[in-house]
N, C-alpha and C positions, 0 to 999 in steps of 0.2 A: 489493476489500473486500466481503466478503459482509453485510449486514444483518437480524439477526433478529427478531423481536419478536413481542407481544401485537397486532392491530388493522391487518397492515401490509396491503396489498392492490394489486391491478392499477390504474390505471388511467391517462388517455391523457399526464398528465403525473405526471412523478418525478423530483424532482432533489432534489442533497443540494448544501448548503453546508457548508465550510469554512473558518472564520474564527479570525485570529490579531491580535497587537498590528498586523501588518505590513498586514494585507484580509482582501477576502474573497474567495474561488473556489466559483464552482457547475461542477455536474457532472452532466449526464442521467444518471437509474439504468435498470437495465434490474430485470426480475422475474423471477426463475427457478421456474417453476410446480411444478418437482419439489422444490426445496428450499422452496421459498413464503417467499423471503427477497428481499431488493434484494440489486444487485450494483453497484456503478460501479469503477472505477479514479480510487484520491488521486491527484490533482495532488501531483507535484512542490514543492517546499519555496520553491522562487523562482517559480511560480506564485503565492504569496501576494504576490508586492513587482512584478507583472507580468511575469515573467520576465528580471529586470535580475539580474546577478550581487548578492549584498550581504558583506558580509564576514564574518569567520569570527567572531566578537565576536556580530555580532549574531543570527547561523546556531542559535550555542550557547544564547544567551539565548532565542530561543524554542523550540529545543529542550528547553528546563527546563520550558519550561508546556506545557500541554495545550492542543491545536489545540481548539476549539468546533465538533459537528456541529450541523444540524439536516436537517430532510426535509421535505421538501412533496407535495402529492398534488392541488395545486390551484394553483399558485402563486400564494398570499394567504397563507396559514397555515402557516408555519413550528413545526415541532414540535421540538423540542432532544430531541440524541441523546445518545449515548454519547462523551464524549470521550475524546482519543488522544494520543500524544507520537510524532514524529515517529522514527525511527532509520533512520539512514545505513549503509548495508551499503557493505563495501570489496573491491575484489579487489586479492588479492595475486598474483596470478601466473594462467593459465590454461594447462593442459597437457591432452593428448591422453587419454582413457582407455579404454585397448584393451580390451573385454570386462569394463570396468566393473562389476562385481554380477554376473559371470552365473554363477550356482552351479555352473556346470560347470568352473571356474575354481579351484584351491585358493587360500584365504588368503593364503599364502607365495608364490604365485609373481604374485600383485593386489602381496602389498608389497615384491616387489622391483619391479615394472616402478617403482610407486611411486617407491622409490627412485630406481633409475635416471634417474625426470624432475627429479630433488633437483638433481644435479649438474652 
């Protein structure tokens, strides 16, 4: 997650919470001097409940609301960010792709190998 804003800056501590009906989760940020943004990586959705499985009932229910950011730069002073809603990405299958994008490649013969992984 990149983090933008008005005021943000360097220094020796940076961490961001994440808090839901289920906890809370911090996270060290790092600072990226060329974008002059924070950066950390979200916790995981069952890092909210300690990393214990929970069920798909209550996975959905906080998926409806919006996680609560905040940032620190001192760790005293929490400042509330932008909040987010979590989404689930799925895979459906994983297949090989030969030459993937490479414009040297015509269209028609990308969607037949395509094809051919259908089957």
């Amino acid at each position: 997650m990149q983090i933008y804003g008005q005021g943000l800056y360097d220094s020796s501590i940076k961490r961001v919470k994440f808090s839901c009906d289920g906890g809370d989760r911090e996270v060290t940020a790092d600072w990226d001097r060329k974008l002059k943004c924070l950066t950390c990586i979200v916790p995981p959705l069952t890092w909210m409940f300690g990393g214990e499985e929970i069920s798909e009932e209550k996975q959905n229910e906080i998926k409806a609301n919006p996680i609560k950011m905040a940032i620190t730069f001192n760790n005293q002073e929490w400042i509330a960010g932008q909040d987010f809603k979590y989404h689930d990405h799925t895979i459906e299958r994983v297949a090989w792709g030969h030459q993937f994008m490479d414009p040297a490649v015509e269209q028609e013969q990308r969607d037949a190998e395509w094809e051919a992984t259908q089957e």
